[in-house]
N, C-alpha and C positions, 0 to 999 in steps of 0.2 A: 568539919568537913567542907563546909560552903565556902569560909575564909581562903582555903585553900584552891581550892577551885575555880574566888575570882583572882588568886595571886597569878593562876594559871592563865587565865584568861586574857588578862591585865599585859602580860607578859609576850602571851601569842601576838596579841593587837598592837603592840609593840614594836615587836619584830618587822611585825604586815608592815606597818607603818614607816618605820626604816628603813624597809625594802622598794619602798612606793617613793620615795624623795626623789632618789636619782634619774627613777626612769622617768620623773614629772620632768627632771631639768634639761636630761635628756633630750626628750621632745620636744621641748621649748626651744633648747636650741639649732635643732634639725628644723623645724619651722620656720626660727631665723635666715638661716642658710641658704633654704629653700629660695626663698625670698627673695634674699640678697643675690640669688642669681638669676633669679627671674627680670628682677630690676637692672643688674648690668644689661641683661641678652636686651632686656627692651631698649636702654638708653644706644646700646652700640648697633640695631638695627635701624634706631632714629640716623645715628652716626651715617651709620652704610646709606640708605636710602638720600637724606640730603647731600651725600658723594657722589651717588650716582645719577641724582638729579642735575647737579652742576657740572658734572664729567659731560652728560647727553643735551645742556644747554636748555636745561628746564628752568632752572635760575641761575641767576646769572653769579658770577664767581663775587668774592668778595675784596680781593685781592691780588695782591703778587705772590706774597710768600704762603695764600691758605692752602695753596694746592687742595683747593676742592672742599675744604673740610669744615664744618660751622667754627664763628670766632667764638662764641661760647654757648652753655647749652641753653642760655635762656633763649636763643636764635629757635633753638629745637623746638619751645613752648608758643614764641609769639610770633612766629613764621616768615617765610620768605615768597617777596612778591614774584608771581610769576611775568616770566620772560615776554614780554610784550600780553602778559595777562590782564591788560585796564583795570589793574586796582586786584587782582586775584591772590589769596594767599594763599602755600601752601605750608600747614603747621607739620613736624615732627612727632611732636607728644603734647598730649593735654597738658600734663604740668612735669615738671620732676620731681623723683620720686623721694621719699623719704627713707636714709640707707637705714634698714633694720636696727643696724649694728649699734650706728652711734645714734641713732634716732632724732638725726637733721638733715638737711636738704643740700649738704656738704660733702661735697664727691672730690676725688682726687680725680686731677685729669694731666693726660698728657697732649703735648703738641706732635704733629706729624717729625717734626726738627729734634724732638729731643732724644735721649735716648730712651730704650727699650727696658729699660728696668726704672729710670727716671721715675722719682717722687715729689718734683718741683714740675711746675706749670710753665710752661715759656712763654704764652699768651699769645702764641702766636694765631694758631685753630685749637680746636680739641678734638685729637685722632682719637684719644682711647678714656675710657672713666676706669673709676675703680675706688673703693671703698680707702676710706682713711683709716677705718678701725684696726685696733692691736689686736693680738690673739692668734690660735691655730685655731682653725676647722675641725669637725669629725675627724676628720679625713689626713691628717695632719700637717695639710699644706695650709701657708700663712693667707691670713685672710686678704692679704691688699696686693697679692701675687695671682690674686683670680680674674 
């Protein structure tokens, strides 16, 4: 009778077990996700703010062709002097961030110049970031179309 009872047992715990895998990965990778958009919205408010600093003559443009926009994101990290500021910086973001996905500090970015689906860099400014990682989402839209 016992033997039976832990075959039963053995069996339930099992199953629990089985059942508890996916939804562990599950949230793993909803956690990820989360993340990873958290990380664009910040990088692309970094974006917006030092455009709209240089639009209103807070720093001073960087060029001809940046039409406003940083030449790259480490500009975001180690800042831009202000406009008759004696020596004032004004930084972006502490650092950049580490994308979830592929778990480095390597972002796909585009130029104002390039096109709007563009996955090559023109180096001209960086209008837009965006994840290099392969794969779908939950959600089932591609990861590097976010």
């Amino acid at each position: 009778m016992s033997l039976v009872e832990l075959v039963v047992t053995v069996a339930i715990l099992g199953i629990l077990a089985g059942a508890l895998v996916p939804i562990v990965k599950f949230t793993v990778k909803r956690q990820k996700e989360l993340e990873l958009r958290r990380d664009l919205r910040m990088m692309r408010q970094a974006i917006d703010q030092y455009k709209k600093f240089c639009d209103t003559n807070v720093i001073q443009k960087n060029g001809v062709d940046s039409e406003c926009y940083p030449p790259d994101l480490d500009t975001l990290v180690d800042g831009v002097e202000k406009t008759g500021g004696l020596g004032q910086k004004i930084k972006f973001l502490r650092r950049i961030p580490i994308d979830p996905m592929t778990k480095t500090q390597e972002w796909g970015m585009r130029s104002f110049q390039d096109d709007a689906d563009s996955s090559s860099w023109g180096h001209e400014n960086v209008y837009d970031v965006f994840t290099t990682a392969s794969g779908k989402a939950l959600d089932g839209t591609q990861y590097k179309d976010w």
